[in-house]
BAFIPA-235177 format. One line per 10 residues: their letters; for each residue x, y, z of C-alpha. Coordinates in Angstrom, 2 decimals, padded with zeros to 5 digits. Each point is the difference from the previous one (the first is absolute). Layout:
BEGIN
A = X,Y,Z ~ ...;
# end
This chain:
BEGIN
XXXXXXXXXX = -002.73,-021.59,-002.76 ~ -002.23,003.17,000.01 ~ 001.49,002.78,001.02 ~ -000.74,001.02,003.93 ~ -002.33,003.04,-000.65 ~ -002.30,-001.67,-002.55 ~ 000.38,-003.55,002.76 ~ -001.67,002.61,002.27 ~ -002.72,001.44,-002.64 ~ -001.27,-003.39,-000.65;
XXXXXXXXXX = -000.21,-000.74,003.20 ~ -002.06,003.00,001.01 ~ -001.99,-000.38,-003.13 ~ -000.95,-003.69,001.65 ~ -001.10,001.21,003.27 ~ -003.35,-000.51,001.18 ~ -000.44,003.78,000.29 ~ 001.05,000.53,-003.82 ~ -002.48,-003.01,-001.03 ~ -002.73,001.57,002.04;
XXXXXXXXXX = 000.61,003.01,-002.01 ~ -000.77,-002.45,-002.89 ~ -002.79,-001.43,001.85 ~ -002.01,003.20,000.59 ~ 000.59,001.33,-003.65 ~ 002.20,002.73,000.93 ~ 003.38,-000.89,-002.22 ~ 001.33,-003.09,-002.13 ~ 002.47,-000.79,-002.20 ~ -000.03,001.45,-003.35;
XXXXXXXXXX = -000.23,-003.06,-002.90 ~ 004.10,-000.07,-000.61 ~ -000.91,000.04,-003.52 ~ -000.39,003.69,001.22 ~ 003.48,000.54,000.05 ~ 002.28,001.01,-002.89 ~ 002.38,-002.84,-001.53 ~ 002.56,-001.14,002.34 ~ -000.93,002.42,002.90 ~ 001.15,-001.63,002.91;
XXXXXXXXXX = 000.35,000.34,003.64 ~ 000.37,003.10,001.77 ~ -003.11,000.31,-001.84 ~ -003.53,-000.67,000.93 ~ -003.45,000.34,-001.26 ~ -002.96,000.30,001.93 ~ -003.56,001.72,000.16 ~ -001.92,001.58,002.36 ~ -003.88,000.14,000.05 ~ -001.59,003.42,-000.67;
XXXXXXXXXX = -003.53,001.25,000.95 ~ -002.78,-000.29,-002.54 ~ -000.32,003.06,-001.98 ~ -001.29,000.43,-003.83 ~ 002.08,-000.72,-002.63 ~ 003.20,-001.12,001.98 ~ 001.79,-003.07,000.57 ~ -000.69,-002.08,003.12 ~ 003.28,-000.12,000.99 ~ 003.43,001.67,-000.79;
XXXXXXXXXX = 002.91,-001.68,-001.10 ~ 003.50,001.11,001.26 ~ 004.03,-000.68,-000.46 ~ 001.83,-000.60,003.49 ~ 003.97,000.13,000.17 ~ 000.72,-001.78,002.77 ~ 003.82,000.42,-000.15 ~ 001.65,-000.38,003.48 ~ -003.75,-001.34,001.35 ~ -000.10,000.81,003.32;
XXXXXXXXXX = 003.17,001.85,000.94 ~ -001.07,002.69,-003.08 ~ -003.68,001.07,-000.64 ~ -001.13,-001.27,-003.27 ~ -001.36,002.57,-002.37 ~ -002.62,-000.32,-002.15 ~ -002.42,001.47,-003.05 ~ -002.72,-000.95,-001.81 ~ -000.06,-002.36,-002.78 ~ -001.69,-000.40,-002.75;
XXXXXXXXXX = -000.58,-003.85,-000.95 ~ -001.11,000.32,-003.62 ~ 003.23,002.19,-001.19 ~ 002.42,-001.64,002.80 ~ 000.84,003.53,000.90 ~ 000.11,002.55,002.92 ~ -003.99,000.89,-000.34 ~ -000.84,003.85,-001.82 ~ -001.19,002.82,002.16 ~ -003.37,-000.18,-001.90;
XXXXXXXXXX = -000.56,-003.47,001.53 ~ 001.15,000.36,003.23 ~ -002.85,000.35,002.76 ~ -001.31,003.66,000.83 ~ -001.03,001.11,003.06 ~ -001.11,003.41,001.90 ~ 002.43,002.45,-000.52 ~ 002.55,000.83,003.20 ~ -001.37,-003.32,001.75 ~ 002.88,-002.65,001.31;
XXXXXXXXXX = -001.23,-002.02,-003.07 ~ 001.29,002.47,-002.19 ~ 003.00,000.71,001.49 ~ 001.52,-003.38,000.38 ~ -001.42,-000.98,-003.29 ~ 001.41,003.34,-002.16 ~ 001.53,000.10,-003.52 ~ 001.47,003.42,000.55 ~ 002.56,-001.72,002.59 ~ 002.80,-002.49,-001.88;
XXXXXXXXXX = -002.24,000.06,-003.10 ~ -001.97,-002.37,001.76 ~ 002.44,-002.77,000.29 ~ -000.30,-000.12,003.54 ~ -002.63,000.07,002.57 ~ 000.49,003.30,002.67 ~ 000.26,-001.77,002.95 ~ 002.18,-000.66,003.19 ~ 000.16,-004.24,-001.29 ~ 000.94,001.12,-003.30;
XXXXXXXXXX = 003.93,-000.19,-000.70 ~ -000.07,002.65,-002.50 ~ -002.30,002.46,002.39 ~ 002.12,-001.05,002.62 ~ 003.91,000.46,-001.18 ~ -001.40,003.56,-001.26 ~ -001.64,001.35,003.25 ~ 002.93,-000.90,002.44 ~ -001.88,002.38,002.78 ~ -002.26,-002.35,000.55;
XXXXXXXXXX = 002.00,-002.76,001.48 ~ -000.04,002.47,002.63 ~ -003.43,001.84,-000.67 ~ -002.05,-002.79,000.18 ~ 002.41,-003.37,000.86 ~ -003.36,-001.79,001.37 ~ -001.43,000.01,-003.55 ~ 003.24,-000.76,-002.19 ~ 000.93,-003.12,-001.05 ~ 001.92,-002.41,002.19;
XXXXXXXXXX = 001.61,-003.33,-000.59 ~ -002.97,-001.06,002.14 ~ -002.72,000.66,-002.44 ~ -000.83,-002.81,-002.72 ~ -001.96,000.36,-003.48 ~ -003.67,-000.69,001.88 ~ 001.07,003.71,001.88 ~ 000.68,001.44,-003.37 ~ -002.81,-001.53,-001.90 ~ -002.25,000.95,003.12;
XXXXXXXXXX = 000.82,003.84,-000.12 ~ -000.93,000.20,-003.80 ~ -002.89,-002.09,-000.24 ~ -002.77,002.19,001.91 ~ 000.82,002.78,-001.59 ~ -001.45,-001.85,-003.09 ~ -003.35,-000.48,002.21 ~ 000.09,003.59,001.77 ~ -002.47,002.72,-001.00 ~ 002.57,002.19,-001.74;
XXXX = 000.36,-002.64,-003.04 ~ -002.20,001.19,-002.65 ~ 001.34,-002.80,-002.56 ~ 001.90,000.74,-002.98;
# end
């Protein structure tokens, strides 16, 4: 028997709101040959859709550790399919400098092995304050993957991305 947090991940990953996701082009599944040799759950791949701009991909892929899914935030990164590694600053998306874009999307924060953001574990355990700051916009055991996915995704589409 799965364990109860990935029980919980699948099911939110087989919601109608996840598949619509799916539906509009917004996210999928990465191909699980995506995923280094014997990589396993609390692991997940997925991609999100990016706007159109020269000479970058049409979507991103990413790495989601879903480790204690919902009661913990999952953290996540970019990934880069081809090597089956975290994905190289030089690859990453680029967008205007000092816009939200930027800032949850940074390399100079974790190395880049985490997204800056209040539904990002890593972001989250390291900026206690705001719990308390912000507790509206933090991850709770009542937000699912199609919340996380959802917060990442437009800033693929917004004006700030300038592709990679």
């Amino acid at each position: 028997m799965d364990a109860p947090d990935k029980r919980l991940f699948i099911a939110d990953c087989e919601s109608a709101a996840f598949r619509a996701g799916i539906a509009r082009g917004q996210w999928g599944f990465a191909e699980s040959d995506f995923a280094p040799d014997g990589d396993t759950w609390p692991k997940a791949f997925f991609w999100l859709k990016a706007a159109n701009r020269g000479n970058s991909p049409e979507r991103f892929y990413f790495i989601v550790d879903g480790e204690g899914y919902r009661t913990q935030p999952p953290t996540a990164t970019f990934w880069d399919p081809e090597t089956k590694t975290v994905l190289a600053p030089t690859l990453r998306p680029k967008f205007r400098p000092d816009s939200r874009a930027a800032k949850v999307f940074r390399t100079d924060w974790e190395d880049g092995r985490a997204f800056y953001h209040p539904y990002d574990r890593v972001a989250v355990n390291s900026h206690q304050q705001w719990r308390v700051d912000i507790p509206g916009v933090v991850w709770s055991s009542e937000h699912t993957i199609v919340d996380f996915l959802a917060a990442f995704q437009p800033l693929l589409q917004c004006g700030d991305y300038l592709g990679v």
